[in-house]
N, C-alpha and C positions, 0 to 999 in steps of 0.2 A: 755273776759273771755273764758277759754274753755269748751269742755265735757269732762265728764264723764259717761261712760255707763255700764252698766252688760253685760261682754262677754258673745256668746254664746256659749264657748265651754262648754263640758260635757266630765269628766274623765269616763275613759275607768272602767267596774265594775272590774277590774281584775290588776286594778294598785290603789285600795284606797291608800287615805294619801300621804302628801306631798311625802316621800323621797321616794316610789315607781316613783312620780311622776319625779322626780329630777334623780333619777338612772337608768332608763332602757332605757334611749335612751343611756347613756354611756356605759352601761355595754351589753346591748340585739342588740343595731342597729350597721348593717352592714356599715362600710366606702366607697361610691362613689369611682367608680377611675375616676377619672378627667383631660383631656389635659389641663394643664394650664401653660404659659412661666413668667417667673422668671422678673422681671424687679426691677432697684435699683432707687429710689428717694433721690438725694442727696440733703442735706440740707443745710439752710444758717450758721450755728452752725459745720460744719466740720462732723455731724453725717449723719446716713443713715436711710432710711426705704424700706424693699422691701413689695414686688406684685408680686401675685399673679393672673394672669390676664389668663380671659378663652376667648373663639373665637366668634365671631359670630362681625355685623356691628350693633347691636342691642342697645339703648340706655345704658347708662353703671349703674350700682347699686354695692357702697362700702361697704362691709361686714367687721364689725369689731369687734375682738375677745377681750374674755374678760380675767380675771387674770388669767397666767400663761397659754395662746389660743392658737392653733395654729390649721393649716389645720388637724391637727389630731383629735380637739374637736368635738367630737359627732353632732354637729350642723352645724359647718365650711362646712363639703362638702356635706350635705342633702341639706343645702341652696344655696351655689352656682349651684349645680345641678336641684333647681327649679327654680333659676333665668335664669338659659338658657333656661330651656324645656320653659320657657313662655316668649321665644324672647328678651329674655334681656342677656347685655355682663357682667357676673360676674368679679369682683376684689376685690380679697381679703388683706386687710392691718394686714401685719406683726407690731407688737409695737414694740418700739425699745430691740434690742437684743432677738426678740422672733423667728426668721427666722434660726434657727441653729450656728448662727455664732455671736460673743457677740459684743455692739453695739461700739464707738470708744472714747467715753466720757463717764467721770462718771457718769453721769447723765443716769435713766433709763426712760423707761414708767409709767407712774403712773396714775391713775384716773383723773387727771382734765389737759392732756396734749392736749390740744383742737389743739395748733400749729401746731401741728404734723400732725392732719386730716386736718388741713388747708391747710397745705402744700403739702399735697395730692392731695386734690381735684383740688387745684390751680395748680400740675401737669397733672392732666389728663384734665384738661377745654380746656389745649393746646394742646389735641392729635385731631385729626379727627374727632369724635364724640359730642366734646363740651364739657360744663360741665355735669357732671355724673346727672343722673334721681335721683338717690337716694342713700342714706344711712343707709345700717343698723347696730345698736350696739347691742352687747349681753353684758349683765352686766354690769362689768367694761366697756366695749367699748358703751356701751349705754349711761352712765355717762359723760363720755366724749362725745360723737355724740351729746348730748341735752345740755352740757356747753358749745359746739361750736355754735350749733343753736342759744342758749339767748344772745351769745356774741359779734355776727357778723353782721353787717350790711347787709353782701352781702354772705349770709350762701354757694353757690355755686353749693347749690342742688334744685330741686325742690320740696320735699319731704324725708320724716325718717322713719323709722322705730325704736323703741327700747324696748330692750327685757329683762323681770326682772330686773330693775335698782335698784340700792342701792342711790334711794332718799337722802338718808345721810347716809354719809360715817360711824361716830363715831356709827349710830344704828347698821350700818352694823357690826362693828367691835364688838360690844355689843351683836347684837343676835348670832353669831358665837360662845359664849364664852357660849351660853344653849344649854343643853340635847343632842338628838344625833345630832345636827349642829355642835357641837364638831367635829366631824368623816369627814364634812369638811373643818373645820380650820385645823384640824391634817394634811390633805392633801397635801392642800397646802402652807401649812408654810414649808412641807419637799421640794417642789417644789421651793419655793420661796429660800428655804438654798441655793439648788442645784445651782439657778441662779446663785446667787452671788459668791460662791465659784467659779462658772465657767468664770462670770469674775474678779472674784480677780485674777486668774491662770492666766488672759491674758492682765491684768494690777494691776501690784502688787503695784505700789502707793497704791492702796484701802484700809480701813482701815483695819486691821486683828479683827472680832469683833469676839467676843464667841456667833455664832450662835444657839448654842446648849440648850442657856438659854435664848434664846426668849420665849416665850412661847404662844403669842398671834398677832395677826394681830397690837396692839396696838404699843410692843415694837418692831417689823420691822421696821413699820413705825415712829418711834420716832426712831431710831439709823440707818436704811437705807434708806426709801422713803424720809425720808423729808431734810437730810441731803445733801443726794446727789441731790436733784431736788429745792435747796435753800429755803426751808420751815424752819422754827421756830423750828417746834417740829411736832408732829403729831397732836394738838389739832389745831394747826395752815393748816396741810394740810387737814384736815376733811373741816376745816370750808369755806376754799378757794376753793376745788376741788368738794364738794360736789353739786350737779348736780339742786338740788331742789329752793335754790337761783333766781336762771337763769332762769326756765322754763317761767313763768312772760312774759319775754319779746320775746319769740318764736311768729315769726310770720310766719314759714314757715308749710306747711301741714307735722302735725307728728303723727303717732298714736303710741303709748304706751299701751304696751301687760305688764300684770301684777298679778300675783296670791296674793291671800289676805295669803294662806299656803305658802309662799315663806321663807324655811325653814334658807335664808340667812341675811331673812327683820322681819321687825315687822311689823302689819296691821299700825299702829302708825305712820309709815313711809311716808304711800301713802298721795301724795300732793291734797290741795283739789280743786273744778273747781275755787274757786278766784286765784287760788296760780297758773294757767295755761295760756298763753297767747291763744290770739283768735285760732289760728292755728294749737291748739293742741289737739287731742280726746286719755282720757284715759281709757282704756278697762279694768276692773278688773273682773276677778272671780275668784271665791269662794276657788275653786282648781288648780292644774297644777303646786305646785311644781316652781323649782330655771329652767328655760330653760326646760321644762319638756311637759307640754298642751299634752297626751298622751293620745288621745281617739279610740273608737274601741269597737265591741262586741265580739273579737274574738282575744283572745292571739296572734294564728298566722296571725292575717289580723287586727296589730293597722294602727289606725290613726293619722300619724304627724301634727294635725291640724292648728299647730302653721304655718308651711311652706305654707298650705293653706291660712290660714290668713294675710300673709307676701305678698303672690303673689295679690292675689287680691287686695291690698291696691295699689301696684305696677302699678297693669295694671289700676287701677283707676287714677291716677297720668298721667300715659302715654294716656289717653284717654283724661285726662280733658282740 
């Protein structure tokens, strides 16, 4: 069985409430610039995934982004930019069709594409460095990082990280659809049109749907995630993809970063320490918001605690 503990972080007095917590790294923190060289992961399936890969000889750590992520996401380059400063080689994983250029099969990324990290990491075990130290998932890519960990024999990491996970999918898709979580469902369902239209433009087999009367993460996912990625329907990809299932049989060192205000979750969500295999420690507090943990006494001098807590679990990993 695993833990569960009371984080210690403490929200900043100056960002109360979750969607303070949730908006000001996206909206207030500046973007890292980052030397980082492009490399392509060709797959067994005729499709691709790129990388994102930064310098140094230093054990490697996979950073994976979540719905609709990319190195532009408010977190993407704060944390490959802590992963270097504390001697570690960052690489950051594109999902399919998220790297600017759309991917070559219908098929897209979706929450429970655990292959695809598989298939990653079992490329870079073959570079020089060995298999990567660790993995980390933001949301969607958390979901997947920990449905990889409960599924794998030979997970290829020595540790995880993951960050605000949507435990279940169907709640996930449920608390989106209350009060101002609304503002982002709105978001990204306009993000997620944009996707597909961009690649219906670049493979017009796809079906022509009336995007415009989707109205919720439900009917995407029932008329594009699950069709194109050979699911039933969407009650069928919640129950298959969903992340919580799986944790059970994680036996690799994982800590799990989790706000009980997680304006995307319901507290109803968080799995309990039976529901956790040995290997897993689950951090919750009170506040911090969807990717948010914004502490600090001083508007112009916060604190990204979350990056802090991310490194140190890291360097504990690489010491043990």
């Amino acid at each position: 069985m695993g833990e569960v503990h009371q984080s210690a972080f403490r929200p900043a007095w100056w960002l109360p409430g979750a969607h303070l917590q949730t908006l000001w790294p996206s909206l207030a923190r500046p973007r890292p610039r980052l030397a980082l060289r492009r490399e392509r992961v060709e797959l067994e399936d005729g499709d691709f995934i790129d990388l994102a890969l930064g310098t140094g000889d230093g054990p490697t750590v996979v950073v994976v982004h979540g719905l609709e992520g990319n190195l532009n996401s408010h977190y993407a380059g704060s944390t490959l930019a802590a992963i270097a400063a504390a001697g570690l080689r960052p690489v950051f994983m594109y999902l399919r069709g998220c790297s600017g250029e759309p991917n070559r099969l219908p098929r897209a990324y979706h929450s429970g594409a655990s292959e695809d990290l598989a298939a990653v990491l079992a490329h870079l075990a073959l570079g020089p460095g060995g298999p990567p130290l660790a993995a980390v998932g933001f949301s969607l890519g958390g979901n997947l990082l920990l449905k990889h960990l409960g599924e794998s024999a030979d997970p290829m990491v020595r540790g995880a990280v993951a960050v605000s996970v949507p435990f279940v999918l169907r709640d996930a898709m449920l608390r989106l659809n209350v009060g101002l979580s609304r503002v982002y469902r709105r978001h990204l369902m306009e993000r997620l049109r944009a996707t597909y239209r961009r690649k219906r433009a670049a493979m017009p087999g796809l079906a022509d749907l009336d995007l415009d009367a989707m109205r919720d993460f439900f009917d995407f996912d029932d008329q594009v995630t699950a069709p194109l990625n050979g699911f039933a329907g969407a009650d069928d990809y919640y129950a298959r993809c969903s992340c919580r299932p799986f944790l059970r049989h994680i036996r690799t060192p994982t800590l799990i970063l989790h706000a009980l205000d997680d304006p995307f979750m319901f507290p109803h969500s968080v799995p309990r320490p039976d529901e956790l295999g040995p290997g897993v420690c689950l951090e919750v507090s009170r506040h911090g918001g969807h990717v948010g943990f914004v502490g600090g006494s001083l508007p112009w001098r916060p604190d990204y605690w979350l990056e802090g807590r991310l490194v140190a679990f890291l360097n504990s990993l690489r010491q043990g």
